[in-house]
TORDRENVEX-353659 format. One record per atom (N, C-alpha, C, O): residue number from 1; residue in one letter; z, y, x negated. Coordinates in nm, 3 decimals. Atoms other than C-alpha are relative to their C-alpha. Example, Ala and Ser with C-alpha at 12.3 -4.5 7.8 and 13.67 -1.06 7.14 Angstrom:
<drennus>
DRENNU    k  r       pz       py       px
DRENNU    1  A    0.000   -0.119   -0.089
DRENNU    1  A    0.780   -0.450   -1.230
DRENNU    1  A    0.000    0.120   -0.090
DRENNU    1  A    0.066    0.118   -0.194
DRENNU    2  S   -0.006   -0.119    0.082
DRENNU    2  S    0.714   -0.106   -1.367
DRENNU    2  S    0.073    0.109    0.077
DRENNU    2  S    0.090    0.220    0.026
</drennus>
This chain:
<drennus>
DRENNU    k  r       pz       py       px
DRENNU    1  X   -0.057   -0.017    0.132
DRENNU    1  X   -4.377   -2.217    2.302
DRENNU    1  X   -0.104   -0.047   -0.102
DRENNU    1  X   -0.174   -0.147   -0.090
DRENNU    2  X    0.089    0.037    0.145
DRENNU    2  X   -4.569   -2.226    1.966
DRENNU    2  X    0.023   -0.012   -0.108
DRENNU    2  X    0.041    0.092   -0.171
DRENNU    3  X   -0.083    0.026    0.141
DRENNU    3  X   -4.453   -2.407    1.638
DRENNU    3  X   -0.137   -0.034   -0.091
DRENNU    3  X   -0.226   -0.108   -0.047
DRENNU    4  X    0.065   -0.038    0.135
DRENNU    4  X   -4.659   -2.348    1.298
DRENNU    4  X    0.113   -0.059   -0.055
DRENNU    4  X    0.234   -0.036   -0.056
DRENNU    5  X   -0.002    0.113    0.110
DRENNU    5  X   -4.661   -2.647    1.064
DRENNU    5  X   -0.032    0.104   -0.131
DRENNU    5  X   -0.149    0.078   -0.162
DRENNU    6  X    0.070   -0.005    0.126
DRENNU    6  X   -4.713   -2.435    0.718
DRENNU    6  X    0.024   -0.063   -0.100
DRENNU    6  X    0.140   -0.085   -0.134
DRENNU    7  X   -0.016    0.069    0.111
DRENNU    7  X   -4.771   -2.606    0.443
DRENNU    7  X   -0.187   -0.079   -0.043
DRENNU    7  X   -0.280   -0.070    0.037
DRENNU    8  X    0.119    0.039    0.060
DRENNU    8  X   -5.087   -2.780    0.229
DRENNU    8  X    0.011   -0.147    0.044
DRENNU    8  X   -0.088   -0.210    0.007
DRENNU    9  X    0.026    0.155   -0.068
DRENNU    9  X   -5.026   -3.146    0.397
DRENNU    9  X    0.084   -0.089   -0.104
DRENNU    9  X    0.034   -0.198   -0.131
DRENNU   10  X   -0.053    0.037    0.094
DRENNU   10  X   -4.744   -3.236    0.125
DRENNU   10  X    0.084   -0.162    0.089
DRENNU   10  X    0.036   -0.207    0.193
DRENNU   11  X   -0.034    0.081   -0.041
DRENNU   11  X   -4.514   -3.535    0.193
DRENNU   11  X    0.105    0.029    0.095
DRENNU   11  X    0.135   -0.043    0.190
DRENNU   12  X   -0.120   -0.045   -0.112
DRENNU   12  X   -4.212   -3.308    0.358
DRENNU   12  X   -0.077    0.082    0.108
DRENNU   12  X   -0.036    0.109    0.221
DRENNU   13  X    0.097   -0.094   -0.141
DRENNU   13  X   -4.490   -3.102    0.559
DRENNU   13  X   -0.008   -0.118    0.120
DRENNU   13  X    0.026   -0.101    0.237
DRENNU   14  X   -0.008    0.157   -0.047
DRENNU   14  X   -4.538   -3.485    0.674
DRENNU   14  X    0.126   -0.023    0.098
DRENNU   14  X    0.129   -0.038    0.220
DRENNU   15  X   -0.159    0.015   -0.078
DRENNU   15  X   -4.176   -3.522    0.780
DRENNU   15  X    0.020    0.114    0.105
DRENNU   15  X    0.064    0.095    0.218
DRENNU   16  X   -0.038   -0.109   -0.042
DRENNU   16  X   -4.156   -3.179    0.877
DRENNU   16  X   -0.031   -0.039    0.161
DRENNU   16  X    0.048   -0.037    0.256
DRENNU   17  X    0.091   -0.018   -0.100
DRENNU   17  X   -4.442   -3.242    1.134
DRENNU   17  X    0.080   -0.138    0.138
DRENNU   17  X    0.112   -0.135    0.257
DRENNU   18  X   -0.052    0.117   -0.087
DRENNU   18  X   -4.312   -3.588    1.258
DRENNU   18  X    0.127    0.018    0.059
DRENNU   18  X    0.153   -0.040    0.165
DRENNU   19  X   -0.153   -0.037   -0.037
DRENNU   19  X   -3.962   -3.469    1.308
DRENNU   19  X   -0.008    0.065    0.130
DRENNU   19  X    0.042    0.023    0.235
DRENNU   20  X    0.040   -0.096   -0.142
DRENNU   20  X   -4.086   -3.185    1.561
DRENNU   20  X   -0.062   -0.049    0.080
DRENNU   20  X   -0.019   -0.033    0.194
DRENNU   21  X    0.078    0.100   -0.111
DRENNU   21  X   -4.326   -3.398    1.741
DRENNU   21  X    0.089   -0.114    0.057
DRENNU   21  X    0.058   -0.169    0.163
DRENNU   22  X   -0.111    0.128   -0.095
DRENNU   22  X   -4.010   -3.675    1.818
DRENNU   22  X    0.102    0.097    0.060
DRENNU   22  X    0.133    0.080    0.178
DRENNU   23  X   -0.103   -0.079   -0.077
DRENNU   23  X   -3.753   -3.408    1.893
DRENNU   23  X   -0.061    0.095    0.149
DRENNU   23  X    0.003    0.136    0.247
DRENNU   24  X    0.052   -0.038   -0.121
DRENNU   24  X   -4.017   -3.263    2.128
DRENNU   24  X   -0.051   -0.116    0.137
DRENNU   24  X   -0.067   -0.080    0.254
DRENNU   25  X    0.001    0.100   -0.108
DRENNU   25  X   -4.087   -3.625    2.321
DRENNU   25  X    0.152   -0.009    0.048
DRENNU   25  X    0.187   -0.038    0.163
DRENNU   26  X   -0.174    0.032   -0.050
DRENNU   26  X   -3.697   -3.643    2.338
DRENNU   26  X   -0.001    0.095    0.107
DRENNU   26  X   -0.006    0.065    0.227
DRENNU   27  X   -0.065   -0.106   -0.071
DRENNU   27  X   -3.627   -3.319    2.465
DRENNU   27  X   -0.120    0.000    0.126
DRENNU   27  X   -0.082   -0.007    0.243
DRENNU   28  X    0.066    0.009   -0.113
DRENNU   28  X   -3.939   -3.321    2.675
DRENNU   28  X   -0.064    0.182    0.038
DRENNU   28  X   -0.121    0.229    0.137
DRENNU   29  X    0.046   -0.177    0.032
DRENNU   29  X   -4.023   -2.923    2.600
DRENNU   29  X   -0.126   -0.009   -0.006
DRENNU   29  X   -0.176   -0.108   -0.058
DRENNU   30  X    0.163    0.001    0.054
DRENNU   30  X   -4.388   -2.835    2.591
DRENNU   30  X    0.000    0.074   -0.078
DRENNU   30  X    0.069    0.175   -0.060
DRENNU   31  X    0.007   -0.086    0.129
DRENNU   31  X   -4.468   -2.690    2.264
DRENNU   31  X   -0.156   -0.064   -0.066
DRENNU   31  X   -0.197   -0.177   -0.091
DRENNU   32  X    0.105   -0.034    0.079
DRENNU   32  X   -4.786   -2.584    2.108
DRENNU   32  X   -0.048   -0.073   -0.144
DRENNU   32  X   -0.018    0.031   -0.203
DRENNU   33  X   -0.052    0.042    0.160
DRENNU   33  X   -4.804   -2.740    1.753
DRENNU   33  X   -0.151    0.023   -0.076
DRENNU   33  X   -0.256   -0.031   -0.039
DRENNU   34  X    0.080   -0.047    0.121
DRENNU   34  X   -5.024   -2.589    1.453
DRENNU   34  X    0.024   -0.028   -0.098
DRENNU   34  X    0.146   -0.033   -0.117
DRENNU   35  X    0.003    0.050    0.136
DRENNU   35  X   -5.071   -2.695    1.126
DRENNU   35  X   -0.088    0.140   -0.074
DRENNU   35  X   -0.194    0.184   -0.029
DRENNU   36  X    0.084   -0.123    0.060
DRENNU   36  X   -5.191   -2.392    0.905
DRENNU   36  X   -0.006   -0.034   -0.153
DRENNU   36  X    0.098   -0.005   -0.213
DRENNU   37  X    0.004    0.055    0.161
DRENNU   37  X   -5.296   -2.534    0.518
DRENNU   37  X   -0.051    0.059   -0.088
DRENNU   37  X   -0.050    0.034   -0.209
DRENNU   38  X    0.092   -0.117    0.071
DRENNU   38  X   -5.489   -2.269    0.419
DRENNU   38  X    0.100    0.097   -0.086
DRENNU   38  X    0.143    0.198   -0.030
DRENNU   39  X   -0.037   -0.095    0.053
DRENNU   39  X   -5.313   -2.105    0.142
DRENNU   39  X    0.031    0.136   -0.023
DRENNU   39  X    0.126    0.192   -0.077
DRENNU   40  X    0.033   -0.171   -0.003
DRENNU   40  X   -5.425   -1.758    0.179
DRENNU   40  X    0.093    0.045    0.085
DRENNU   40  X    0.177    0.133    0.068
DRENNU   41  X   -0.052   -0.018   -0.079
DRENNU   41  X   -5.313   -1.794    0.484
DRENNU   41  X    0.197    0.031    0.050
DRENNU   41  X    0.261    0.104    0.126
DRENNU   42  X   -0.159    0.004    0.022
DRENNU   42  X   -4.926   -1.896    0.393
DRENNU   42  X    0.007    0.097   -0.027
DRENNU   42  X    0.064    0.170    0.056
DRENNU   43  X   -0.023   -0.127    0.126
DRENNU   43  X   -4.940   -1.615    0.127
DRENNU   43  X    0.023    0.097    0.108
DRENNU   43  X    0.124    0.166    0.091
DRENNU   44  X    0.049   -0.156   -0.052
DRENNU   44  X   -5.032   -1.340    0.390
DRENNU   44  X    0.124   -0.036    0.102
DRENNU   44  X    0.177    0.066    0.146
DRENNU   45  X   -0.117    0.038   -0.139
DRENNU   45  X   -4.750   -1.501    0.664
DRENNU   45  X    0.150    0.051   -0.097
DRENNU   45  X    0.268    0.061   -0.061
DRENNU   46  X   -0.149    0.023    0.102
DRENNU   46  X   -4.510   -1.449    0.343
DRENNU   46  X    0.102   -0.077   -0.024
DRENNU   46  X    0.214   -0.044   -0.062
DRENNU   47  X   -0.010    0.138    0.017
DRENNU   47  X   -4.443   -1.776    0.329
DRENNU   47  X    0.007   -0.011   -0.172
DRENNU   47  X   -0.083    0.056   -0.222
DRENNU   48  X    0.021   -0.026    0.118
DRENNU   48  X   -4.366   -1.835   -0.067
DRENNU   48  X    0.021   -0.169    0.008
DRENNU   48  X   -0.058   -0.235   -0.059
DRENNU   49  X   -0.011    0.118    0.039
DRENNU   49  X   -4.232   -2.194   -0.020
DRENNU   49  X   -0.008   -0.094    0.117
DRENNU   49  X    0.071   -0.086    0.211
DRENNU   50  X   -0.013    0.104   -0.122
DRENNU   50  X   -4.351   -2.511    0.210
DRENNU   50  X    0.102   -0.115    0.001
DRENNU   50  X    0.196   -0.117   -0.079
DRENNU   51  X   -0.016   -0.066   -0.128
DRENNU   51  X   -4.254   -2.661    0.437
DRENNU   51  X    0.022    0.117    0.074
DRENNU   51  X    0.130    0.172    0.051
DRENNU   52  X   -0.141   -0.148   -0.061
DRENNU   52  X   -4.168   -2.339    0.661
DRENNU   52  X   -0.070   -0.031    0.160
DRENNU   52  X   -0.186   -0.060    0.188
DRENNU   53  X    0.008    0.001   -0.200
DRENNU   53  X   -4.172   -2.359    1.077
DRENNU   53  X   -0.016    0.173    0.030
DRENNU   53  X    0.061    0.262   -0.006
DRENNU   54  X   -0.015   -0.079   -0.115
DRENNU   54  X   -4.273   -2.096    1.282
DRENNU   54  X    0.031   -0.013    0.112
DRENNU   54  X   -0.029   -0.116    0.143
DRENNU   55  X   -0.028   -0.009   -0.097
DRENNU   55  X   -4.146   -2.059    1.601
DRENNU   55  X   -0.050    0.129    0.078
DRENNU   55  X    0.017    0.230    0.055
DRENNU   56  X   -0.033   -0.112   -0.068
DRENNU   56  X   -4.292   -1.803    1.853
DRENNU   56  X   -0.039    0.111   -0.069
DRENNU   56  X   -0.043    0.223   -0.017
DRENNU   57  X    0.051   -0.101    0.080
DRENNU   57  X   -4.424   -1.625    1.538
DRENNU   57  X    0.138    0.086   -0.096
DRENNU   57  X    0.132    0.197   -0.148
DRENNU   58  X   -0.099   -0.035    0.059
DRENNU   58  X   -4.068   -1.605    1.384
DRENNU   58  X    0.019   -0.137   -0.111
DRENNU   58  X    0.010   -0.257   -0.084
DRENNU   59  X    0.019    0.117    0.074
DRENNU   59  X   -4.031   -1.779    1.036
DRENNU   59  X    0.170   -0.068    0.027
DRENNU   59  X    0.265    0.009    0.047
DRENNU   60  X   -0.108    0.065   -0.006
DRENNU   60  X   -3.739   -2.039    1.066
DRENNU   60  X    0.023   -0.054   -0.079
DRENNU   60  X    0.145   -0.036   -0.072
DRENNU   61  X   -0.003    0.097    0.127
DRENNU   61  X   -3.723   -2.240    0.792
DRENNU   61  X   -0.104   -0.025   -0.075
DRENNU   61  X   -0.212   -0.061   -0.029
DRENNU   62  X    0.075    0.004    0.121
DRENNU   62  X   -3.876   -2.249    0.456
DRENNU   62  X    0.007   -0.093   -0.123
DRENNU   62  X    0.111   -0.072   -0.186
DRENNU   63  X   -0.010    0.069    0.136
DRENNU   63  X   -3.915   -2.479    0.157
DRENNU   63  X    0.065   -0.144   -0.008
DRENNU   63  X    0.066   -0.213   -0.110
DRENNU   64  X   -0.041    0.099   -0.021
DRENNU   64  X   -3.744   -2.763    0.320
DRENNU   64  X   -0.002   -0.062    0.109
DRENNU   64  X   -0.010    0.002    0.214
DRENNU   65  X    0.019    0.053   -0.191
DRENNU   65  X   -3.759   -2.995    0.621
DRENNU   65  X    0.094    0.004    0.049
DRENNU   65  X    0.183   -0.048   -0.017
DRENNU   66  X   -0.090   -0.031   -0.108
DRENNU   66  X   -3.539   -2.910    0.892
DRENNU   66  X    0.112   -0.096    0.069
DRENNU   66  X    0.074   -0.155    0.171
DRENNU   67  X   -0.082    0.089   -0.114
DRENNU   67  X   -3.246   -3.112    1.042
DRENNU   67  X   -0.062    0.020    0.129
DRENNU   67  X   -0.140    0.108    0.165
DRENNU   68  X    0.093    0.012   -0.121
DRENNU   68  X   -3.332   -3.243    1.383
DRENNU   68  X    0.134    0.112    0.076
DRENNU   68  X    0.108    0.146    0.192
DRENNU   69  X   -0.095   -0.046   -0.091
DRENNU   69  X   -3.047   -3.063    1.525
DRENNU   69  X   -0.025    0.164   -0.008
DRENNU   69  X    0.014    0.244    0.077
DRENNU   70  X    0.071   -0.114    0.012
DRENNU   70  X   -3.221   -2.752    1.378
DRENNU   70  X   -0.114    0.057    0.067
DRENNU   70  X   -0.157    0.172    0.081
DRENNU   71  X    0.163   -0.032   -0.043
DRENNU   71  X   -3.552   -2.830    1.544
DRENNU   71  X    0.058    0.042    0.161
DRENNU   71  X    0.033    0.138    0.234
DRENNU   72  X   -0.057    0.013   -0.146
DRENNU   72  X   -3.353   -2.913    1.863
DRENNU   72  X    0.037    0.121    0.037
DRENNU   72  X    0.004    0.140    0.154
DRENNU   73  X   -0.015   -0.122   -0.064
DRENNU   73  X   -3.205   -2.510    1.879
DRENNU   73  X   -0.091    0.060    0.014
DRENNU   73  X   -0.109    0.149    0.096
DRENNU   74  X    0.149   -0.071   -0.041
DRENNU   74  X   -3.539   -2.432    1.828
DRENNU   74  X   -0.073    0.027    0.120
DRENNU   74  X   -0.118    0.129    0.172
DRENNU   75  X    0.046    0.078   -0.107
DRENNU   75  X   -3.657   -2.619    2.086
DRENNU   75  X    0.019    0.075    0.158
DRENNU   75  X   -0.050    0.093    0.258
DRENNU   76  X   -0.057   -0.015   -0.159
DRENNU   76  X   -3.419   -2.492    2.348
DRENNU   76  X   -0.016    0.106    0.023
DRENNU   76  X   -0.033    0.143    0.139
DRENNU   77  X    0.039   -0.115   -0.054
DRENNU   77  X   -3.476   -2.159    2.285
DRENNU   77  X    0.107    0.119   -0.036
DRENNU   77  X    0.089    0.233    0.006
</drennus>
């Protein structure tokens, strides 16, 4: 599995990131984890507002950090 961090390194990109990295020691899932900060890059993903998660190359959430119970369906699949 592969989760995309986008965002410019703000303070909820921060949370965002830490949130997914503890719900993934919990659960014990192996998952990929990317950070993508490159602007251009958001723009072209169509990404308009950070935080946003990819999952798998599907956007999941945008503009806000995620409940863990959000990351967790992620997670499972």
């Amino acid at each position: 599995m592969k989760v995309e961090i986008l965002g410019p390194g703000c303070p909820k990109c921060e949370r965002t990131t830490q949130m997914i990295e503890e719900t993934m020691k919990e659960t014990g899932v192996d998952v990929q984890v990317q950070h993508v900060t490159d602007i251009n890059e958001i723009v072209d993903r169509g990404v308009m507002m950070t935080p946003a998660v990819i999952v798998d190359g599907k956007v999941k959430i945008e503009g806000k950090v995620p409940a863990v119970e959000e990351v967790e369906k992620w997670l499972d699949g």
